[in-house]
N, C-alpha and C positions, 0 to 999 in steps of 0.2 A: 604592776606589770613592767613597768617604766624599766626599774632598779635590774629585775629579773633579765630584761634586754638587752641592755647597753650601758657602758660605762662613760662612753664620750663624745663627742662630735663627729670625729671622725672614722665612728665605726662604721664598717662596708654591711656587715651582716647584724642578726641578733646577737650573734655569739661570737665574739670576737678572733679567737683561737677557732673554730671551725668553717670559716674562710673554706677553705679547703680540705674539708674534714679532718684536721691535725693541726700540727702543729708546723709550718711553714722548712723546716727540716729534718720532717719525717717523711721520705723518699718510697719506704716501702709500701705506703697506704697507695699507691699512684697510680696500680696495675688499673688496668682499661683492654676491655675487648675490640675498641675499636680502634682503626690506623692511628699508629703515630709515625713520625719524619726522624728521630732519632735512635741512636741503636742504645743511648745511656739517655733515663729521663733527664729530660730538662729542668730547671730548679720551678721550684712552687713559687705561685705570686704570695704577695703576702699581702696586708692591706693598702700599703703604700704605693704600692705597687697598682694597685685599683684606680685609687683614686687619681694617679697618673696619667694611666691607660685612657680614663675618660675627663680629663681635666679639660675639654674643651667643650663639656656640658656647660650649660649657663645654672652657676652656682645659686640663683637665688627663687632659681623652680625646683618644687618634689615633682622629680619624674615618673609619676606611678603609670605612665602609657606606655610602657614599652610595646605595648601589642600591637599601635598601630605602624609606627614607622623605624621599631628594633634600633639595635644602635653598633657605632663601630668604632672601635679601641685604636686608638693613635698611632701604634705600630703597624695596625694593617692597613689604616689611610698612612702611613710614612710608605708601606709594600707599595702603594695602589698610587703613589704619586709618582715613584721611580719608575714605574711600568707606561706610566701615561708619558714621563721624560723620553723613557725611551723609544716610546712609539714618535715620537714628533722629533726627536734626533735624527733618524732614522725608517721611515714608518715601510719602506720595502721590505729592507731588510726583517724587519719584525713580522712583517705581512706574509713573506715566503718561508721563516726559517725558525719563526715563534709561537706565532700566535695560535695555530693547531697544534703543536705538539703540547703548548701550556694549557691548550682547553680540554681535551685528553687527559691529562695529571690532573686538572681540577674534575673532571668525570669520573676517571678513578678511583679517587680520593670518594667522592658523591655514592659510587657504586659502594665502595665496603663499607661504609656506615649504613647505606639503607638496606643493604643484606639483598643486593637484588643477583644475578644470576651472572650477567656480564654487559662489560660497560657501553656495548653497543642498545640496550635496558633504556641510559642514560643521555638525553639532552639538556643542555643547560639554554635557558629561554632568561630574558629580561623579570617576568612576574610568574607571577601562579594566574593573572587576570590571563596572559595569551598563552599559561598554556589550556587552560577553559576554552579557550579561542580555536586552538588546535584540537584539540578532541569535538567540541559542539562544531567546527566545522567539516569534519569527517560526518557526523549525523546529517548535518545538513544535505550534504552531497547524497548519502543513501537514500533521502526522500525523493531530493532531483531528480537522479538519475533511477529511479522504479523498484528500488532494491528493499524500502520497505514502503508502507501503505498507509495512505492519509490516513490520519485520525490515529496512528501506530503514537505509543507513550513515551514520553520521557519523562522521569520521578527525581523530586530533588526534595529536601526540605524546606519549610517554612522558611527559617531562617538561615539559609543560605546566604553568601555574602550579595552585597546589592549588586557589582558589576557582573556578578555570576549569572544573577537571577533578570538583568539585561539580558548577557550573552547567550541566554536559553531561548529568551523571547527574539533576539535576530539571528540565532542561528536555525532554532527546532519550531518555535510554533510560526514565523513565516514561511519556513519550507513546508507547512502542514503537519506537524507534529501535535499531538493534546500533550501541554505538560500538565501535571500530578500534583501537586504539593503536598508534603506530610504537614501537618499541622501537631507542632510540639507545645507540650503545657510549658509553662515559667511561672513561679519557680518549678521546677523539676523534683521529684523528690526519690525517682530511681530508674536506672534502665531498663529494668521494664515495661514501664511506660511508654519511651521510644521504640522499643523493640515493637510493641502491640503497634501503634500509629504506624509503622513503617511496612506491616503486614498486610495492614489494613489496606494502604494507601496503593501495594503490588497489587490486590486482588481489585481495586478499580480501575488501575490501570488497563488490565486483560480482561474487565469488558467485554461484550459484545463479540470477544473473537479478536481485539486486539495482542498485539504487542509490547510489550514494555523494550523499548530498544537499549535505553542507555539511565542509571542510574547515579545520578550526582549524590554522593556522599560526603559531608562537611567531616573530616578529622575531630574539630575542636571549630565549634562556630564560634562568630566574631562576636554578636551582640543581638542575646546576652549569649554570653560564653559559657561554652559545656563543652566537657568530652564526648563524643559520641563512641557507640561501642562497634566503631566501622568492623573488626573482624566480622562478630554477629551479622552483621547487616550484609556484608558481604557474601556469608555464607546461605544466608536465606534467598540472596539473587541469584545465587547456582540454585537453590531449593527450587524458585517462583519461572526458573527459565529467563531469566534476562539476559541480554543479548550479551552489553557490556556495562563495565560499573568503572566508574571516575570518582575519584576521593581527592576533594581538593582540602589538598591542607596546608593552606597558608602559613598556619601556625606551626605547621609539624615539626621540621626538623630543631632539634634542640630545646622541645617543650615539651614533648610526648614520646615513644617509643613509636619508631619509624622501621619496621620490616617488611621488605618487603615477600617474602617466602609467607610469614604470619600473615599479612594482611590479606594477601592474595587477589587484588583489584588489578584490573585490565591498565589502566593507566591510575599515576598520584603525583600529583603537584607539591610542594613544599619553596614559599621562601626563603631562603638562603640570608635575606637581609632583615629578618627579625627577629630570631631567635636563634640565631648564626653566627653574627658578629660579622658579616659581607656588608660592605659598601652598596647603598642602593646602586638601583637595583638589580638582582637576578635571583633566578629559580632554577629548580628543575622539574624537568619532566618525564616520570618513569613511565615505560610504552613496556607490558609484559611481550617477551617473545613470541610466547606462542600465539598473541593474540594477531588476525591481519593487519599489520599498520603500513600495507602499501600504499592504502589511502592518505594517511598523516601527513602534512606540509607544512611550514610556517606557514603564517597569513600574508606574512612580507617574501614576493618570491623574487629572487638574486638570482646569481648565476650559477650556484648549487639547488638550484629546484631539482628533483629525481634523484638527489644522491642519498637518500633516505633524512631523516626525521634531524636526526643529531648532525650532521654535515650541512643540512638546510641551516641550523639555528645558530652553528658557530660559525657563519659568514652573511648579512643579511645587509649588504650594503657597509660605507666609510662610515662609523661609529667609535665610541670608546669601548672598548669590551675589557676593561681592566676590572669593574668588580667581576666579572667570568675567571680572570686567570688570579685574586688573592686566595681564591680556596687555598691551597697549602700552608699559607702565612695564618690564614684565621685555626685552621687546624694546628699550627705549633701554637697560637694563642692558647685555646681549648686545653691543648695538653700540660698546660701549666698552672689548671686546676686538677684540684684532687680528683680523682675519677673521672678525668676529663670532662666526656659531655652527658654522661651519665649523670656523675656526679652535678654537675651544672643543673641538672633537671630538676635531680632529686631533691636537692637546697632549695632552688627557686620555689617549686610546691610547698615543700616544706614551710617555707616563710613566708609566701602570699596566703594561707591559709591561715598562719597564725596571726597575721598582718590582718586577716577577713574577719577572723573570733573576737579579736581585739575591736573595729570597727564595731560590729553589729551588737558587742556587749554595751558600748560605750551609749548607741546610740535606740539601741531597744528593740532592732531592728530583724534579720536572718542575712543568713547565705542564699545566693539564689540555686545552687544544688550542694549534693553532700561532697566533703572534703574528698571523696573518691573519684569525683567525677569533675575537679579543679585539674587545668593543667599549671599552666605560671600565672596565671590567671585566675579570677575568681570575682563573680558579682556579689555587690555588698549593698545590702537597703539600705535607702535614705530615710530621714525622718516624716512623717506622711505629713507631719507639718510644714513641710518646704511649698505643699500644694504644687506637686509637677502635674501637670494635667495633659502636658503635650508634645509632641516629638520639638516643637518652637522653647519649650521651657525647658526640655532637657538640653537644647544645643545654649536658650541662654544662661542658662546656671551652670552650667561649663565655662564659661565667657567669665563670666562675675569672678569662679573661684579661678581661671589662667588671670584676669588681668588688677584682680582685687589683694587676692591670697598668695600668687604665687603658687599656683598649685592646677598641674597638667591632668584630667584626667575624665577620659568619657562619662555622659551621661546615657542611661535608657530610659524611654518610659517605658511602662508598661500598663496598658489601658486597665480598666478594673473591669473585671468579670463579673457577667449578672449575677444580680443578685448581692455582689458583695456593695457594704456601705460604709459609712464613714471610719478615715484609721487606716484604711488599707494603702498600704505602701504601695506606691507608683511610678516610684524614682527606684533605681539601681546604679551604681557605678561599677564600670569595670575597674579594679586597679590591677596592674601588672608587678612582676616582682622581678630584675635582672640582676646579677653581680654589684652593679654600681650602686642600687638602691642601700637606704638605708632607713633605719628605725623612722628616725627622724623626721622622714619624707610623709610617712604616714599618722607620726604623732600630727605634722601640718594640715592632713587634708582631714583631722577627727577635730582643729581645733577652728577649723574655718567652720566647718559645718554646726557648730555648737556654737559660734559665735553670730551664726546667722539664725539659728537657732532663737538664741538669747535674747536678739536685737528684733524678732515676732516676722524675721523676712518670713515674707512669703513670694511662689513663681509671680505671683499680680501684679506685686510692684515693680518688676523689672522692665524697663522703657522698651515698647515696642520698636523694634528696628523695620 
């Protein structure tokens, strides 16, 4: 497989020439339905150009995490330095005569790629964490103030990201809220699966006479990682009467297909700084028009409280707000791959999947769902002989392979289910797949694990911290 992938060290992808699905001076493959900043494309990167862009990675780790903290290309920290210069040259003038009309152009820019209706749709927030914050603090306030009724539900998934599944517990079940949990299998072996548990999970919600008031929807959950088939789910909460539905997708923009006309959820979150190319951190936060968002407020109130959702969030007290205003810079980035960010997707999938087949042949192991339901992402079994027994032996065999191997990259456990017995995989890795990755990164983390393998490690030996 080696041969079949790569021919050198310095190759960005499997296939060298398709970088950008051609060949670096073929200009016609380039059309993209999404914004671009110039009226004549801009020239293709080639791979030199890559390795460039992120030559301030530290050369001697395979980055297979891009999922947790995404990364950002040189010329858009070069954008995002000039913009910080000139707030501090100058910071009035920037304050009265820049920095909304530049947060505006990056909204805009936000608005036509995620297909929403019109930019006032559009806030740009710090994380996808406040804008969960924003939305579960609206729920909160309808318990408060009488408008829904102790014991009324809120439904999210099992796996839900952690700060989320916080932010439900101090915003909705202190106010008096029953949250829901769907309970998802792992491995996963299709969406119907999730579709039945997520049915299930409405029809206990409404109960007794209850409510289901608000329904968290994970895009692409963190860990273990899977697509969920938010449209479906969504459409089944118009079905089941829910009130309103939140789809936080951390992951979304730049990893999955982002519309929001298709998707059709009341509000959607998406990081900007992971699958984007934006400098941590910022998000945004799509609030549907028709839905009431007179309630909506940052959590931080300035002296823009009441001027609605997106004017709260693009003044919140003296801060940096410059990854808010590099959108335009990371979108001429974007546009200087083949099919922009489409393209960008499509590859990434592409090669984290073949990157997964590659892992789980090498080591005997599966996928933890089907190649349809990977975004840039993809969980890959360990060998049951590593003996992971526990969320403490997944954090430290991450530890071993970042400070042993040189090699970044989440662990899961995943408990064994009765009944099953010895052999059963318990360990999962996420690895990630971005532009910068290469072959290379993953031949690393197939030969550390074969080499702990070899040497009879097991999770036991590793010194208690």
């Amino acid at each position: 497989m080696a041969s079949s992938l790569h021919s050198n060290n310095t190759q960005i992808c499997p296939n060298p020439t398709a970088l950008n699905g051609g060949s670096a001076a073929d200009g016609k493959s380039q059309i993209s339905k999404k914004p671009r900043l110039y009226a004549d494309p801009p020239p293709l990167f080639t791979p030199s150009d890559i390795i460039s862009e992120f030559s301030h990675h530290d050369p001697a780790v395979a980055r297979i995490n891009n999922g947790s903290f995404g990364c950002c290309p040189s010329s858009v920290l070069s954008a995002q330095n000039q913009l910080q210069l000139q707030w501090l040259r100058q910071p009035d003038n920037f304050y009265f005569n820049q920095l909304q009309p530049k947060i505006i152009q990056s909204r805009t820019i936000i608005k036509d790629i995620i297909n929403a209706d019109h930019v006032d749709e559009v806030s740009i927030v710090d994380n996808a964490t406040t804008a969960a914050a924003i939305v579960l603090q609206q729920i909160a306030w309808g318990f408060a103030e009488g408008k829904f009724c102790r014991g009324d539900a809120a439904v999210m998934l099992h796996y839900a990201y952690g700060s989320v599944k916080k932010s439900v517990e101090a915003y909705v079940t202190r106010a008096g809220g029953c949250v829901i949990e769907v309970p998802l299998p792992f491995p996963v072996s299709s969406v119907d699966e999730i579709v039945k548990e997520f049915r299930q999970a409405l029809r206990r919600g409404k109960q007794n006479g209850r409510k289901v008031r608000l329904a968290v929807i994970d895009h692409v959950t963190s860990m273990p990682t899977v697509v969920i088939p938010v449209k479906e789910l969504v459409t089944i909460c118009r079905e089941e009467g829910v009130d309103q539905v939140f789809v936080d997708a951390a992951h979304g923009i730049g990893c999955v297909d982002v519309d929001m006309k298709q998707i059709g959820a009341d509000f959607y979150t998406s990081n900007l700084h992971k699958w984007f190319f934006c400098p941590p951190s910022v998000a945004f936060l799509y609030c549907k028009k028709s839905t009431n968002n007179s309630d909506l407020h940052h959590p931080v109130v300035s002296h823009e409280y009441g001027n609605g959702l997106a004017i709260e969030s693009a003044w919140i007290g003296t801060r940096d707000y410059s990854s808010y205003l590099v959108v335009p810079k990371v979108l001429e980035f974007i546009n200087r791959f083949e099919g922009g960010i489409e393209g960008i997707k499509k590859r990434n999938h592409e090669y984290v999947v073949q990157m997964g087949q590659m892992l789980v042949k090498a080591w005997g192991t599966r996928l933890g769902c089907p190649p349809e339901m990977c975004s840039s992402m993809v969980m890959v079994g360990l060998p049951a002989c590593l003996g992971i027994s526990s969320d403490h032996d997944a954090l430290e065999l991450r530890t071993c392979l970042r400070d042993k191997f040189g090699v970044e990259v989440p662990i899961y456990y995943r408990p064994p289910k009765d009944g099953e017995e010895g052999g059963v995989v318990t360990g999962y890795a996420r690895i990630s797949y971005q532009v910068y990755n290469k072959v290379e990164d993953y031949y690393k983390f197939r030969d550390a694990i074969n080499q702990l393998v070899d040497n009879a490690f097991t999770c036991a030996s590793l010194p208690i911290s």
